[in-house]
N, CA, C and O atoms as a CHARMM CRD file, in Angstrom:
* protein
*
  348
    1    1 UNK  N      0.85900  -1.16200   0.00000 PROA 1      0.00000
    2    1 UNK  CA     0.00000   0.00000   0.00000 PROA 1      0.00000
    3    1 UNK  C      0.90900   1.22900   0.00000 PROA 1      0.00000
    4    1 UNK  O      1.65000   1.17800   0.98200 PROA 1      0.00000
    5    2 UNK  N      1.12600   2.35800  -0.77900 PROA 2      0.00000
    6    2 UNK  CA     0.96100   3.38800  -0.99900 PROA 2      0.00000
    7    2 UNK  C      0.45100   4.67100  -1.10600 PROA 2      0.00000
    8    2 UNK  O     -0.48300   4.90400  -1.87400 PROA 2      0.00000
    9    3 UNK  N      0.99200   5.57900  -0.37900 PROA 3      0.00000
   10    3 UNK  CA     0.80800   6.63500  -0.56800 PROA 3      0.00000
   11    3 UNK  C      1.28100   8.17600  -1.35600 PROA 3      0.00000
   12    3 UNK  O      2.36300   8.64200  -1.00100 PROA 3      0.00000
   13    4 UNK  N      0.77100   8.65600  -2.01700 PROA 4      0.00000
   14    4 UNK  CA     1.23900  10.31800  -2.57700 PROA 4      0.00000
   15    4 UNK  C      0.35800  11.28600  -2.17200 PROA 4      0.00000
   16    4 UNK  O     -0.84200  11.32100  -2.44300 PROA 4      0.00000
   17    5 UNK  N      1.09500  12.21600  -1.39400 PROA 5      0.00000
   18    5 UNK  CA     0.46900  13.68200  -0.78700 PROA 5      0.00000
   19    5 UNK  C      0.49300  14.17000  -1.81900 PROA 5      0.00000
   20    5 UNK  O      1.43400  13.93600  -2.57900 PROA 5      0.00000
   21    6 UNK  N     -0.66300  15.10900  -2.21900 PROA 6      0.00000
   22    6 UNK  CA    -0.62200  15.47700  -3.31300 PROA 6      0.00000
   23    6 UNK  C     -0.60300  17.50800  -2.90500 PROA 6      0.00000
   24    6 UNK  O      0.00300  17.97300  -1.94000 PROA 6      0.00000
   25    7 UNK  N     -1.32700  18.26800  -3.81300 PROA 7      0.00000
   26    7 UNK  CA    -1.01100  19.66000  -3.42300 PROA 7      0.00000
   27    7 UNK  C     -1.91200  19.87500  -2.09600 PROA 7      0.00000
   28    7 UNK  O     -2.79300  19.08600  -1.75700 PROA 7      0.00000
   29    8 UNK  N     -1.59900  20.95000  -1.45300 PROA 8      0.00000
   30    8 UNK  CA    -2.62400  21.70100  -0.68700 PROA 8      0.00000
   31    8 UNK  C     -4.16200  21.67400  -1.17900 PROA 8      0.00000
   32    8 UNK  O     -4.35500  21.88900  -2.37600 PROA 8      0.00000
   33    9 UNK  N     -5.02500  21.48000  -0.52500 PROA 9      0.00000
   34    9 UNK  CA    -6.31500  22.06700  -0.65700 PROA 9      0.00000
   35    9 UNK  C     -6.72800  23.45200  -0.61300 PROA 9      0.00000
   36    9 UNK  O     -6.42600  23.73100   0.54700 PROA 9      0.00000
   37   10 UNK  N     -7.14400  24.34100  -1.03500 PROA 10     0.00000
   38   10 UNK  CA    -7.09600  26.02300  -1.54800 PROA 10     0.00000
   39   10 UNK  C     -8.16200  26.00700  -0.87700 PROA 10     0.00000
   40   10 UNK  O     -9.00800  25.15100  -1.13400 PROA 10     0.00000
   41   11 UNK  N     -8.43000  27.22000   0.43200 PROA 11     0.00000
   42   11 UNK  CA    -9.64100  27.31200   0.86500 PROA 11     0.00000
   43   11 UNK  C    -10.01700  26.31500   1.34600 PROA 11     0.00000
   44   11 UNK  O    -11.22700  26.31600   1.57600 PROA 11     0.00000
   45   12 UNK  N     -9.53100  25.50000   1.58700 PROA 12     0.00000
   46   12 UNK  CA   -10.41600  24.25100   3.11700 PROA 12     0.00000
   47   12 UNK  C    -10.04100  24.60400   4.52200 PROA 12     0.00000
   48   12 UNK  O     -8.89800  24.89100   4.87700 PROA 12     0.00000
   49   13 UNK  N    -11.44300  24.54300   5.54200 PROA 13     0.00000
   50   13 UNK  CA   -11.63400  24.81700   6.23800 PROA 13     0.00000
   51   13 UNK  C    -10.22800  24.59600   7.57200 PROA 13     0.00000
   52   13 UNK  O    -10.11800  25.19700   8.64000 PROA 13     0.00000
   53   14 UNK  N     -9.80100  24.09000   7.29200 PROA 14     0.00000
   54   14 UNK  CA    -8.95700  23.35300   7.77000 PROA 14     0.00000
   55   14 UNK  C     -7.28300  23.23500   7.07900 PROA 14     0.00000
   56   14 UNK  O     -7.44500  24.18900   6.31700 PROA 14     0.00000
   57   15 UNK  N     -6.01000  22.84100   6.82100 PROA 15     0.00000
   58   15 UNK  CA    -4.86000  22.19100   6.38800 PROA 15     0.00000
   59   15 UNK  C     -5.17900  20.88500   5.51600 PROA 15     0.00000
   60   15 UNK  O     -4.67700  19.85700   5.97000 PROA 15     0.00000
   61   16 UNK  N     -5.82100  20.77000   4.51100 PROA 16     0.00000
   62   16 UNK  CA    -5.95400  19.52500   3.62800 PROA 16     0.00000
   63   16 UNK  C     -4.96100  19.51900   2.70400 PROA 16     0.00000
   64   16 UNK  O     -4.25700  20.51100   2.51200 PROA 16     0.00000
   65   17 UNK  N     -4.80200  18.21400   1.94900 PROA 17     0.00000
   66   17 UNK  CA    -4.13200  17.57800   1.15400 PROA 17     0.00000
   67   17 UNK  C     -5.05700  16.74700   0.05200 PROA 17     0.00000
   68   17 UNK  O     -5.94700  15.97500   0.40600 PROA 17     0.00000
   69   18 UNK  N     -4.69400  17.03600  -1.43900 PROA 18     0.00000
   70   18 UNK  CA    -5.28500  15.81500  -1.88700 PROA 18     0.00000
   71   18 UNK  C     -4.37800  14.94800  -1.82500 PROA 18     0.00000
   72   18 UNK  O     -3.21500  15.34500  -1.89300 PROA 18     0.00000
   73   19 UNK  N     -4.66500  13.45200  -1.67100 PROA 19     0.00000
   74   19 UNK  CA    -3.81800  12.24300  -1.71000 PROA 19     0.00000
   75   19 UNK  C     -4.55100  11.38500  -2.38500 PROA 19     0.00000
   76   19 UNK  O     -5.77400  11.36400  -2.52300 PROA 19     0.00000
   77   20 UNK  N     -3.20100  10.19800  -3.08000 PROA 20     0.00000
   78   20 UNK  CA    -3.97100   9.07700  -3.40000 PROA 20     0.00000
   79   20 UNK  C     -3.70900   7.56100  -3.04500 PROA 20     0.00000
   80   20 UNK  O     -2.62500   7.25900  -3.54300 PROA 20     0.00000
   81   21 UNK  N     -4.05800   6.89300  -2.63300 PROA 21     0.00000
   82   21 UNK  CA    -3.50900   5.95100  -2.03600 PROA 21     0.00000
   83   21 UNK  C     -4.14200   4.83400  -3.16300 PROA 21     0.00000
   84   21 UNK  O     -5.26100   4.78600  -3.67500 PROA 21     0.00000
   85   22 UNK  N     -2.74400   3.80900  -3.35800 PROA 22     0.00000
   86   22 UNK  CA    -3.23600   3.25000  -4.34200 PROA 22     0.00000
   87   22 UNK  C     -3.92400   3.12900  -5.35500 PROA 22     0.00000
   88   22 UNK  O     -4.49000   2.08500  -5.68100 PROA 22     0.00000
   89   23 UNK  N     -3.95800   4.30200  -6.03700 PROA 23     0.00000
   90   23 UNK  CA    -4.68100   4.99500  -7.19900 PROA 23     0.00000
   91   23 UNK  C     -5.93100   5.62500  -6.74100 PROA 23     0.00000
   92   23 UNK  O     -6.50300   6.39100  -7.51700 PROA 23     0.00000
   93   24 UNK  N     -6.44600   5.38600  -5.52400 PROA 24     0.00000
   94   24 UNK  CA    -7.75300   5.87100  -4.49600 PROA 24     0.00000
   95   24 UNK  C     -7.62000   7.04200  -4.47200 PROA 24     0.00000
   96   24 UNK  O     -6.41600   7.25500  -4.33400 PROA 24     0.00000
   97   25 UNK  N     -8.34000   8.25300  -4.54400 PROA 25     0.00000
   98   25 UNK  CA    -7.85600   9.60800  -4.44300 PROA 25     0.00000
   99   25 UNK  C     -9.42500   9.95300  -2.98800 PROA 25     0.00000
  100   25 UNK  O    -10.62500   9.69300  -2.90300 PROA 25     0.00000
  101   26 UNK  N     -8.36900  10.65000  -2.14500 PROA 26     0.00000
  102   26 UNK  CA    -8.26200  10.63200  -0.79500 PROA 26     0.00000
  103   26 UNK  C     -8.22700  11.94200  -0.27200 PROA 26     0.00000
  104   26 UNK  O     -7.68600  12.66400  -1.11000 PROA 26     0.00000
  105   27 UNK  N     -8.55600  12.57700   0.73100 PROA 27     0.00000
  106   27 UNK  CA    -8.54500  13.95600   1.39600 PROA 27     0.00000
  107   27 UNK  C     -8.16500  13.67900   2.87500 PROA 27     0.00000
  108   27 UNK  O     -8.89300  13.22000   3.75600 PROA 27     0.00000
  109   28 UNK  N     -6.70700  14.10500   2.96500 PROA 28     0.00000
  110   28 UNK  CA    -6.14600  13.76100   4.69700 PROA 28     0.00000
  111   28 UNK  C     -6.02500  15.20700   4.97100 PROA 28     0.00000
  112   28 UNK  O     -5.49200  16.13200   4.35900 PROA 28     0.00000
  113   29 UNK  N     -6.65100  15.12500   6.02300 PROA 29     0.00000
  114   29 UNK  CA    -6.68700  16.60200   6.66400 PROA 29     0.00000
  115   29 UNK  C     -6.06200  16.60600   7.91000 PROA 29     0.00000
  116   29 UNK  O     -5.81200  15.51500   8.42400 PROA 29     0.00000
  117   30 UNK  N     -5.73300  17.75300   8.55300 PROA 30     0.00000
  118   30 UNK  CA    -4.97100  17.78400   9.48700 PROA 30     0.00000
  119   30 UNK  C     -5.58900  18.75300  10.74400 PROA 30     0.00000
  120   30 UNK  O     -5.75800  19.97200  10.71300 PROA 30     0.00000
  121   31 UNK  N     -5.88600  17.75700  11.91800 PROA 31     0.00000
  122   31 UNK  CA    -7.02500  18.63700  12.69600 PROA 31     0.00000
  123   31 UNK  C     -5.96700  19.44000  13.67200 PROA 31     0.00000
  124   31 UNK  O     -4.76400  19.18300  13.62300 PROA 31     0.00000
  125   32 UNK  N     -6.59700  20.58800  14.70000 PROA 32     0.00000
  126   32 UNK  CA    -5.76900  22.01100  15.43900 PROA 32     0.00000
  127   32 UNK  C     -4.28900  20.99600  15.80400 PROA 32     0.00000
  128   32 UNK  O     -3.16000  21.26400  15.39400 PROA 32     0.00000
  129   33 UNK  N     -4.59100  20.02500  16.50700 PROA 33     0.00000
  130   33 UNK  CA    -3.92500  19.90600  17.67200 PROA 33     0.00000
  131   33 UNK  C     -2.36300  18.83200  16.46000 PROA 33     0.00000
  132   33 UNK  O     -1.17100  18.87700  16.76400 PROA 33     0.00000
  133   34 UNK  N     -2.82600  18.17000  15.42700 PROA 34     0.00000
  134   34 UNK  CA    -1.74200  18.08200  14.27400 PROA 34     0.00000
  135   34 UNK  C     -0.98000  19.42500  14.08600 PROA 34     0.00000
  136   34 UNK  O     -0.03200  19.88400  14.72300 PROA 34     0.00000
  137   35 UNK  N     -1.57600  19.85100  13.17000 PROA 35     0.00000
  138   35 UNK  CA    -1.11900  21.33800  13.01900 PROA 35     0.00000
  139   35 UNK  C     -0.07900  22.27500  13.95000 PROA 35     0.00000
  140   35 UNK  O      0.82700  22.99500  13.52900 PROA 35     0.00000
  141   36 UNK  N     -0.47500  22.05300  15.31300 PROA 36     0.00000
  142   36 UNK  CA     0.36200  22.81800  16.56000 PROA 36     0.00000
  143   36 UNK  C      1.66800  22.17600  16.53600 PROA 36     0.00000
  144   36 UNK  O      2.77600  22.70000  16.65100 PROA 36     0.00000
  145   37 UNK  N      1.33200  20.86300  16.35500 PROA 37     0.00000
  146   37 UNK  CA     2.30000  19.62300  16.74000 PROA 37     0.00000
  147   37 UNK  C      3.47300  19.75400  15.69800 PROA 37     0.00000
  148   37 UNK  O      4.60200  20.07500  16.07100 PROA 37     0.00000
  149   38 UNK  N      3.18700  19.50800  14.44800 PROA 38     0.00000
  150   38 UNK  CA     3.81400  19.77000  13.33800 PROA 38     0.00000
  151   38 UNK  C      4.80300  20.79200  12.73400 PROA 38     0.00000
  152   38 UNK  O      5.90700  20.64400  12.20900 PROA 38     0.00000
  153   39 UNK  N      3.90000  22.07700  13.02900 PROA 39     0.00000
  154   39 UNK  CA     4.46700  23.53800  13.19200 PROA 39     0.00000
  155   39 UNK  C      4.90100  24.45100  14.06500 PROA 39     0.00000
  156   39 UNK  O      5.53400  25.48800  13.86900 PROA 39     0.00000
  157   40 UNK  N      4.38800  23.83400  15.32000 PROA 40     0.00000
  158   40 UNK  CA     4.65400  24.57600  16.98500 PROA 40     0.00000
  159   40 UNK  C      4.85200  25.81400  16.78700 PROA 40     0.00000
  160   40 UNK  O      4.12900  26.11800  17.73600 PROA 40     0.00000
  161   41 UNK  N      5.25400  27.00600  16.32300 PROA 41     0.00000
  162   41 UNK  CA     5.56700  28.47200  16.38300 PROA 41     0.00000
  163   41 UNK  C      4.85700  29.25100  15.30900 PROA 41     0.00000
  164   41 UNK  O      4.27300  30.31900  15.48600 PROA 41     0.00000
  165   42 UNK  N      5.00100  28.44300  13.91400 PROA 42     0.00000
  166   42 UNK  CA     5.01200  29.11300  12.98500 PROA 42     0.00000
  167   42 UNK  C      3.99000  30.06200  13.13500 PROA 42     0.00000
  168   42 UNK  O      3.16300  30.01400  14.04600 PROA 42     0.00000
  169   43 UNK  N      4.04000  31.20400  11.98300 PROA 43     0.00000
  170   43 UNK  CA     2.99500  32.22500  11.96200 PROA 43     0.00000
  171   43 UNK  C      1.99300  31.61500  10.81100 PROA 43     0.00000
  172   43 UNK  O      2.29900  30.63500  10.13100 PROA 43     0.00000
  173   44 UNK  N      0.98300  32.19600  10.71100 PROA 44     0.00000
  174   44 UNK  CA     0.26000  31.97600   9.55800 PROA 44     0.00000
  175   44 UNK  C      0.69500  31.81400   8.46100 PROA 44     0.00000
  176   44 UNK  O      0.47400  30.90000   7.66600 PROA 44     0.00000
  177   45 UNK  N      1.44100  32.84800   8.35700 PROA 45     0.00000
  178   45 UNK  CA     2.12100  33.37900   7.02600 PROA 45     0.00000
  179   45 UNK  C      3.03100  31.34400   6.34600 PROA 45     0.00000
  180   45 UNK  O      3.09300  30.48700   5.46400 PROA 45     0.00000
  181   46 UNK  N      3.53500  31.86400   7.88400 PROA 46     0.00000
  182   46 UNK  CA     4.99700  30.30000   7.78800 PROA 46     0.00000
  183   46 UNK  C      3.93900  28.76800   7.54000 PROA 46     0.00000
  184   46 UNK  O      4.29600  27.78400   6.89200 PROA 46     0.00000
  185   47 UNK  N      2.89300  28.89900   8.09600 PROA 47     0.00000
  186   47 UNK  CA     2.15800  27.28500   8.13600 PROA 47     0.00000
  187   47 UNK  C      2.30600  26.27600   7.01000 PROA 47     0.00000
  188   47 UNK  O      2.71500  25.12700   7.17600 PROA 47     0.00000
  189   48 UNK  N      1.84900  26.93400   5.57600 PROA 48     0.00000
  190   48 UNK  CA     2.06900  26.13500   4.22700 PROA 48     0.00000
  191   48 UNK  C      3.85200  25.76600   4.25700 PROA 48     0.00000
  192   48 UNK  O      4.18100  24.71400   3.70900 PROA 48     0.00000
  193   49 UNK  N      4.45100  26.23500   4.60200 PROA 49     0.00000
  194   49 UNK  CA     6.02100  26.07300   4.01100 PROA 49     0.00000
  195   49 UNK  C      6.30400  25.04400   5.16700 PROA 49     0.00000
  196   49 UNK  O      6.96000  24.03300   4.92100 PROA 49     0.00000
  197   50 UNK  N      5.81000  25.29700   6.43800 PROA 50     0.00000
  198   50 UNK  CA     6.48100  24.29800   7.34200 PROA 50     0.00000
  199   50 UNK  C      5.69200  23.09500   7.38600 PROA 50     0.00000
  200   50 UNK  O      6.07100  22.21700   8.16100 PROA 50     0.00000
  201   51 UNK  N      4.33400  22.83700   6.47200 PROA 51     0.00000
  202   51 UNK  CA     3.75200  21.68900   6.20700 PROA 51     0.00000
  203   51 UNK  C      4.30100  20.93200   5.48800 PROA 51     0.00000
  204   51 UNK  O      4.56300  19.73300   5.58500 PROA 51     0.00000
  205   52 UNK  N      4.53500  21.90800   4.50100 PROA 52     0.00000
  206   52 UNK  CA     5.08700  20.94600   3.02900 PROA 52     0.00000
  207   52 UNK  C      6.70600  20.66200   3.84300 PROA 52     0.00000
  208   52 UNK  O      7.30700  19.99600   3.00000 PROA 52     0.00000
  209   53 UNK  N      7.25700  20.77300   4.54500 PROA 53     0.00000
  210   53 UNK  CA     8.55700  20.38400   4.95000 PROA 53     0.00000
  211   53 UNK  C      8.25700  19.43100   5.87100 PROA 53     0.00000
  212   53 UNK  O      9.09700  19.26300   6.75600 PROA 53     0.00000
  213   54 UNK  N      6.93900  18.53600   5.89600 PROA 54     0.00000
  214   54 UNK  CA     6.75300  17.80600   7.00800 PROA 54     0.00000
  215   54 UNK  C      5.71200  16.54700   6.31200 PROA 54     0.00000
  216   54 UNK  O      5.11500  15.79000   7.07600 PROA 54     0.00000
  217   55 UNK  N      5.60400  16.44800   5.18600 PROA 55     0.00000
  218   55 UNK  CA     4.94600  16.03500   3.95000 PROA 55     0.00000
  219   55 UNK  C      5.27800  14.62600   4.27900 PROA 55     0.00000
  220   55 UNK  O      4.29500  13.94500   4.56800 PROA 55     0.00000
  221   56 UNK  N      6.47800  14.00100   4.30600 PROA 56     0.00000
  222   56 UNK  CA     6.71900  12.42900   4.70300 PROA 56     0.00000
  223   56 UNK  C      6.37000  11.95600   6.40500 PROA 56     0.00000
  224   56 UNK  O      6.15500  10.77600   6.68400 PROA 56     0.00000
  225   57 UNK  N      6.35400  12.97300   7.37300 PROA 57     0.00000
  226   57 UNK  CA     5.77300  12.51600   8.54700 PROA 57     0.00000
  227   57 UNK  C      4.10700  12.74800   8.58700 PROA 57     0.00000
  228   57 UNK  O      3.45100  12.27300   9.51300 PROA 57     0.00000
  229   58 UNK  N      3.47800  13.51900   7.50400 PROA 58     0.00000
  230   58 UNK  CA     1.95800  13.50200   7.39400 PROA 58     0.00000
  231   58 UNK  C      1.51900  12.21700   6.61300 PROA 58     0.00000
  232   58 UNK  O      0.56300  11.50500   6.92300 PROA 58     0.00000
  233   59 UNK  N      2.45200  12.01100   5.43900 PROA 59     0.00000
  234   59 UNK  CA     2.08600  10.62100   4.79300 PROA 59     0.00000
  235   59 UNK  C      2.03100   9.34400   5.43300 PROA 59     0.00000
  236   59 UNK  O      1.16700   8.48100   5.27800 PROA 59     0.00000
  237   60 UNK  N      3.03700   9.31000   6.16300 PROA 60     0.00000
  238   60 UNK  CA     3.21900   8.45500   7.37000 PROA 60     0.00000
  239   60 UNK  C      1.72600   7.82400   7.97100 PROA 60     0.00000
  240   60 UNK  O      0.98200   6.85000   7.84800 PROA 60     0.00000
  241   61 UNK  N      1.91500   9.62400   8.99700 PROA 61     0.00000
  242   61 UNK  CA     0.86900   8.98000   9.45100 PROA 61     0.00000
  243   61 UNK  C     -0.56800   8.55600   9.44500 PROA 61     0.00000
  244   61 UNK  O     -1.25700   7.99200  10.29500 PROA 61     0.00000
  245   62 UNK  N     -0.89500   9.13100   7.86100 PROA 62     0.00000
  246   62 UNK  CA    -2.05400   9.04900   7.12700 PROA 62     0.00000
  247   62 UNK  C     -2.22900   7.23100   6.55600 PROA 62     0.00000
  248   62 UNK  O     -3.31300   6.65500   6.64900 PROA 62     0.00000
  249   63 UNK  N     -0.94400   6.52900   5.97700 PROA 63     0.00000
  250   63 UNK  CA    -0.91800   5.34800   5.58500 PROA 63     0.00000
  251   63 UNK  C     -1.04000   4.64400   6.58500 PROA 63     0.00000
  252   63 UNK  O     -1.24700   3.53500   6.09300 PROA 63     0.00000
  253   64 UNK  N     -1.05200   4.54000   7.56300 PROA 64     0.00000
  254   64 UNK  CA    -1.06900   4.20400   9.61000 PROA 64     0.00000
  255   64 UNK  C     -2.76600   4.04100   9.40300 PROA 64     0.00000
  256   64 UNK  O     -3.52200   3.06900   9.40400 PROA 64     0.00000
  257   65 UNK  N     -2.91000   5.18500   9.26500 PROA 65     0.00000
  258   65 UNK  CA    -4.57400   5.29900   9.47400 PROA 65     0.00000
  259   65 UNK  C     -5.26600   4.21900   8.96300 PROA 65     0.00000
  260   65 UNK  O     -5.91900   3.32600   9.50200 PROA 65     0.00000
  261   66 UNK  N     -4.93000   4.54100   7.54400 PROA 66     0.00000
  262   66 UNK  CA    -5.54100   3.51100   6.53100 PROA 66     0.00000
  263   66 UNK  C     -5.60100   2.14100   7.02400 PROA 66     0.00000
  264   66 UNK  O     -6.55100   1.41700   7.32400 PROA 66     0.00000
  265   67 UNK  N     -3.99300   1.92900   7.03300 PROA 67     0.00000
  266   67 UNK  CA    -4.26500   0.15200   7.18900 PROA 67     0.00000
  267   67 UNK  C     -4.54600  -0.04200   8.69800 PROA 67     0.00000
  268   67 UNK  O     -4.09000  -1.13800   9.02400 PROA 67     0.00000
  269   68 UNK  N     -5.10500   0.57700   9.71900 PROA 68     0.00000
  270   68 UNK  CA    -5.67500   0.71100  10.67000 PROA 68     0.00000
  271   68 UNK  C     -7.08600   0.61600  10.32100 PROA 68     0.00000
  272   68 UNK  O     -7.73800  -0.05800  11.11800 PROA 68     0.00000
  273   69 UNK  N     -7.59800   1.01100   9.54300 PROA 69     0.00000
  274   69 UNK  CA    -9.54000   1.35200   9.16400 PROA 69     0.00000
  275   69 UNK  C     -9.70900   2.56500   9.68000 PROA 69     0.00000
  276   69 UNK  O    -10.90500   2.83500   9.78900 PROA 69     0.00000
  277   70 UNK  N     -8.78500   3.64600  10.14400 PROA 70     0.00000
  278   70 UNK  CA    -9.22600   4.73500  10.63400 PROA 70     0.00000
  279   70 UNK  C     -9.56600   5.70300   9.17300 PROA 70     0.00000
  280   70 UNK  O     -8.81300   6.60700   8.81200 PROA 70     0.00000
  281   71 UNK  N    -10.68300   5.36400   8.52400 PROA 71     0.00000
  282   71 UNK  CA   -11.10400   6.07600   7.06900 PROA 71     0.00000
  283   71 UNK  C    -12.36900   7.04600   7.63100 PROA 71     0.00000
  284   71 UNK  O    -13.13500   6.88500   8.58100 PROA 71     0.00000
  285   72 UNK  N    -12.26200   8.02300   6.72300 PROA 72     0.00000
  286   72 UNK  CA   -14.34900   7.81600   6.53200 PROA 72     0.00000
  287   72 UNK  C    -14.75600   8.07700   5.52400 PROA 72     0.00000
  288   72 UNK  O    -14.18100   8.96700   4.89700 PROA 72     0.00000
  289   73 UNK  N    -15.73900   7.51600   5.03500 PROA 73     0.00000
  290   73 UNK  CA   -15.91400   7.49600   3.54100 PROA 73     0.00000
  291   73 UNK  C    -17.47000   7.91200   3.65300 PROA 73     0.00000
  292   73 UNK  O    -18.39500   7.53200   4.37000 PROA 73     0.00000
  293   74 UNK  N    -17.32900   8.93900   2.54200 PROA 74     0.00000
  294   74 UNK  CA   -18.60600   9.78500   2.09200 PROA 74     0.00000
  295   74 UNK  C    -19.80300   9.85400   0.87100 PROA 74     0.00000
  296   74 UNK  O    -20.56400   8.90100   1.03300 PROA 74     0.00000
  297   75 UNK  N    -19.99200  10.25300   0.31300 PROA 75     0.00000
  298   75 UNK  CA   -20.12000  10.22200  -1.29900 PROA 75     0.00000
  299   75 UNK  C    -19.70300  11.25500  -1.72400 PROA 75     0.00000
  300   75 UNK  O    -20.37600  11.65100  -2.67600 PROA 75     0.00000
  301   76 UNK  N    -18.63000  12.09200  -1.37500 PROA 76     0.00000
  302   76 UNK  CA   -17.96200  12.58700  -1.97300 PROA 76     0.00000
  303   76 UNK  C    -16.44100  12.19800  -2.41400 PROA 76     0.00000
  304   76 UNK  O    -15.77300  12.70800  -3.31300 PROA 76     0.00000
  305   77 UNK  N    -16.02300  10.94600  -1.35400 PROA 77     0.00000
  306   77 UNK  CA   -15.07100  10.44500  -1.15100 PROA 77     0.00000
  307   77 UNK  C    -14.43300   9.99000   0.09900 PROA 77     0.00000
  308   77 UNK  O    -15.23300   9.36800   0.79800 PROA 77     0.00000
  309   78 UNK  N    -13.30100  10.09200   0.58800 PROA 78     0.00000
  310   78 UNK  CA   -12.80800   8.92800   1.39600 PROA 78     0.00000
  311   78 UNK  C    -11.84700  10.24000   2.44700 PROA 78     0.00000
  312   78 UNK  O    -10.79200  10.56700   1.90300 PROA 78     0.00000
  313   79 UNK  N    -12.04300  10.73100   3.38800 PROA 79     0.00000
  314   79 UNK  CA   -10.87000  11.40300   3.91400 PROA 79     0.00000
  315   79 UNK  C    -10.45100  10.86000   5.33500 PROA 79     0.00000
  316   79 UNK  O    -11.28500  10.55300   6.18700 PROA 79     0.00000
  317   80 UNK  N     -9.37800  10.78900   5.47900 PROA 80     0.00000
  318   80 UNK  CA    -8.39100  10.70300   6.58500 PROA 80     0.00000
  319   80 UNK  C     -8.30600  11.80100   7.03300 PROA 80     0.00000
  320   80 UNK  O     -8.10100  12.81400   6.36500 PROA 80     0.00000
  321   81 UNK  N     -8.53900  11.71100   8.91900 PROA 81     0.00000
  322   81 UNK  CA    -7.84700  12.82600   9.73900 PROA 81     0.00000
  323   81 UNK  C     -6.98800  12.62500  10.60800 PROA 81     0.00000
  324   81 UNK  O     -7.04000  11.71400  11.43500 PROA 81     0.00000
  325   82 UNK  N     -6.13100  13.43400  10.51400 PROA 82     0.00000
  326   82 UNK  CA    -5.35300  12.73500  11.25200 PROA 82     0.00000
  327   82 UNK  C     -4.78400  13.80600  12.55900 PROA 82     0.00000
  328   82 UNK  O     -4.97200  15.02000  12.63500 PROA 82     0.00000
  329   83 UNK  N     -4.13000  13.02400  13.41200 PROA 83     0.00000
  330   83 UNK  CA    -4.35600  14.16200  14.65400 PROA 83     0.00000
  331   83 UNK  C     -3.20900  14.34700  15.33400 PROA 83     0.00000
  332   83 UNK  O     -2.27000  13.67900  14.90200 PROA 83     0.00000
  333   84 UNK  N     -2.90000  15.29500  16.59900 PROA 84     0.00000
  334   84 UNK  CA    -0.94500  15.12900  16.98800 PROA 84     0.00000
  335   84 UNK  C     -1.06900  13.87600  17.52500 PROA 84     0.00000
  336   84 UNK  O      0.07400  13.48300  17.76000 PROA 84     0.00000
  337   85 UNK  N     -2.16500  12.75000  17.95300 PROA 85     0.00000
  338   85 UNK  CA    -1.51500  11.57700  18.76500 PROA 85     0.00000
  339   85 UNK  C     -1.03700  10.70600  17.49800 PROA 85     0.00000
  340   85 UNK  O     -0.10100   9.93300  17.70100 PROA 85     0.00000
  341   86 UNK  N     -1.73500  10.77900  15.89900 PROA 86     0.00000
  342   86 UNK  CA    -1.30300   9.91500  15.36700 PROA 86     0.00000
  343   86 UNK  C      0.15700  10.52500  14.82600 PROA 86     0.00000
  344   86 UNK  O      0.56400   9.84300  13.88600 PROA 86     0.00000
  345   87 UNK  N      0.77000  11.27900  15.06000 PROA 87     0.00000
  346   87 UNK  CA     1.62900  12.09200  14.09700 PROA 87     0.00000
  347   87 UNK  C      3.32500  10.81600  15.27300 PROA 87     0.00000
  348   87 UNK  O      4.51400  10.96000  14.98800 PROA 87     0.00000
């Protein structure tokens, strides 16, 4: 099983990613307490740059999820959240 983080999500409520896992195309999002964990200081401004520099410990722990069953699947699609305990 495989994973690719794909770009930022533009305007989501939240730090999203499209991803695809095994050709599956996927939405792992990243809830407050990820985010703090991940970036600890940064400013707003800094958040995108110190995400994308953290891109293989989000994939990580997004492929964790998966082969865990921690999914949820919608009819819009399939997203992973993931949080600072899974990080």
């Amino acid at each position: 099983m495989s994973i690719i983080l794909g770009a930022p999500i533009e305007g989501a409520p939240r730090p999203s990613f499209h991803a695809s896992i095994d050709g599956q195309k996927v939405i792992v999002e990243l809830d407050s307490g990820a985010i703090f964990r991940l970036a600890e200081h940064a400013s707003p401004a800094e958040l995108a740059a110190v995400l994308d520099t953290k891109r293989d410990q989000i994939s990580e722990a997004a492929l964790r999820l998966v082969r865990e069953g921690f999914v949820t699947r919608h009819d819009h699609g399939v997203e992973i959240l993931v949080t600072a305990l899974d990080l």
